[in-house]
C-alpha positions in Angstrom: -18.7 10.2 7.3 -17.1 7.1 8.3 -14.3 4.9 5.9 -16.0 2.3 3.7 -12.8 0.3 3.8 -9.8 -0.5 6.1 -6.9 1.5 5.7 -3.1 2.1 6.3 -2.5 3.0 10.0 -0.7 6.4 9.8 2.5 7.1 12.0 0.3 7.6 15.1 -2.0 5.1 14.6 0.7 2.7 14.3 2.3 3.8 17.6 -1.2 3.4 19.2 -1.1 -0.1 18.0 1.8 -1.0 19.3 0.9 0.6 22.7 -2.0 -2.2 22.5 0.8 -5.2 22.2 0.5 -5.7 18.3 2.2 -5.8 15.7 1.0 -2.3 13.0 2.5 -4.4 10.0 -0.7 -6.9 10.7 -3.6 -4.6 11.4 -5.6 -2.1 9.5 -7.4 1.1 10.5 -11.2 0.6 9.5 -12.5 3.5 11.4 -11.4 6.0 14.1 -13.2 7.5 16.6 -12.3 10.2 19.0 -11.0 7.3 21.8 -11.2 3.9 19.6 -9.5 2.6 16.6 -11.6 0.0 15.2 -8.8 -2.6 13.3 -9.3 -5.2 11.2 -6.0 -7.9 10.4 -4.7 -8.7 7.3 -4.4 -11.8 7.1 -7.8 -13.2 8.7 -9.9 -10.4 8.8 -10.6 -10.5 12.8 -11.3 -7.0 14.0 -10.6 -6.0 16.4 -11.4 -2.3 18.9 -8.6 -1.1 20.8 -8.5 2.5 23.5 -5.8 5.3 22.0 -3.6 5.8 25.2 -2.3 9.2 25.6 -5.4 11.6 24.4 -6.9 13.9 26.5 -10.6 12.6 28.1 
């Protein structure tokens, strides 16, 4: 089941984010799938997909 709403990135997540060029202070984690996070920012609401670096494919 996926999250209804966006959510604090957790340690990881955050260090994914930042792998991506942004800033994890901004962003929030709405869903994450086995390769994706799927953010949404908090101050506009743009969402945004990004790749997670560093997993096994």
């Amino acid at each position: 089941m996926r999250r209804s709403r966006a959510e604090r990135p957790t340690l990881a997540q955050k260090k994914q984010i930042e792998a991506a060029g942004l800033n994890s202070r901004d962003w929030l984690v709405l869903i994450e799938s086995v390769n994706q996070l799927y953010l949404v920012h908090k101050g506009t609401g743009e969402s945004r997909t990004i790749k997670k670096k560093g997993e096994q494919e």
